[in-house]
N, C-alpha and C positions, 0 to 999 in steps of 0.2 A: 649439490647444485647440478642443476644439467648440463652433460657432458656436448652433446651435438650441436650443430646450431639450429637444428629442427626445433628442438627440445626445448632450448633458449626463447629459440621464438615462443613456442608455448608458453612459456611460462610467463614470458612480458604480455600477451594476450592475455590469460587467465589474470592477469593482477590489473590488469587495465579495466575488464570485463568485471573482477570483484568490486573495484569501484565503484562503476555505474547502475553495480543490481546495489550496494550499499545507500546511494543516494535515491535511488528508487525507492528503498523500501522504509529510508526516513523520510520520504515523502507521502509513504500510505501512514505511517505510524502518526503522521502529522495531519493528514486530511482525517483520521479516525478521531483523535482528541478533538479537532477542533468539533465534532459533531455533538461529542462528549459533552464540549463547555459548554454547546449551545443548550443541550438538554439539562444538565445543573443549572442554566440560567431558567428554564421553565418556560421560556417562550417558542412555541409550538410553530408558529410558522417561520422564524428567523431558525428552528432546528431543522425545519423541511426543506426549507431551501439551501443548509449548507451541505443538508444530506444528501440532494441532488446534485450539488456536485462533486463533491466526496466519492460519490458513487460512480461516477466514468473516472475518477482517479483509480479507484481499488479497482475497478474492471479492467483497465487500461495495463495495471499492472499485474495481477492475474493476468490476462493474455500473454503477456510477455513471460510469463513461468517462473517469472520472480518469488510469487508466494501461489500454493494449489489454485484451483478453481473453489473447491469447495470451502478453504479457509477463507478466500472472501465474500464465498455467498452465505458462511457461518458471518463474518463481521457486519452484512447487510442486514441481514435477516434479524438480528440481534440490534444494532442501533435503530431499523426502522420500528422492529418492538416495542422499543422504549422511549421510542417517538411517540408511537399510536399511543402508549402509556402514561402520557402528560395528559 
């Protein structure tokens, strides 16, 4: 355990901090499935529109450096695919 109260203090940030990127990023894992169900249900414009907003959630969280830039323009790129794909 950390000895200083520097240190201390870090570590009570760092587990505060791993919380809030934790619920971040069940919150992208959750705007992605939902985009998912819409596309298993088959309807093309109820999946376009949850896609649109799905999509300022993963970007929102990308910015923030919670997951790469590029893993979620891999998750975009891929679910509007399989949009275009219905």
């Amino acid at each position: 355990m950390a000895n200083s109260a520097q240190a201390r203090k870090r570590a009570r940030q760092a587990d505060k901090q791993r919380v809030h990127n934790m619920s971040l990023r069940s919150e992208l894992r959750t705007a992605i499935k939902k985009v998912k169900k819409a596309i298993l249900a088959g309807d093309k414009t109820a999946a376009q529109s949850v896609f649109n907003t799905s999509m300022s959630t993963i970007d929102s969280i990308a910015d923030k450096k919670i997951i790469h830039k590029n893993k979620a323009a891999r998750h975009k790129s891929r679910l509007s695919a399989a949009i275009k794909a219905l």
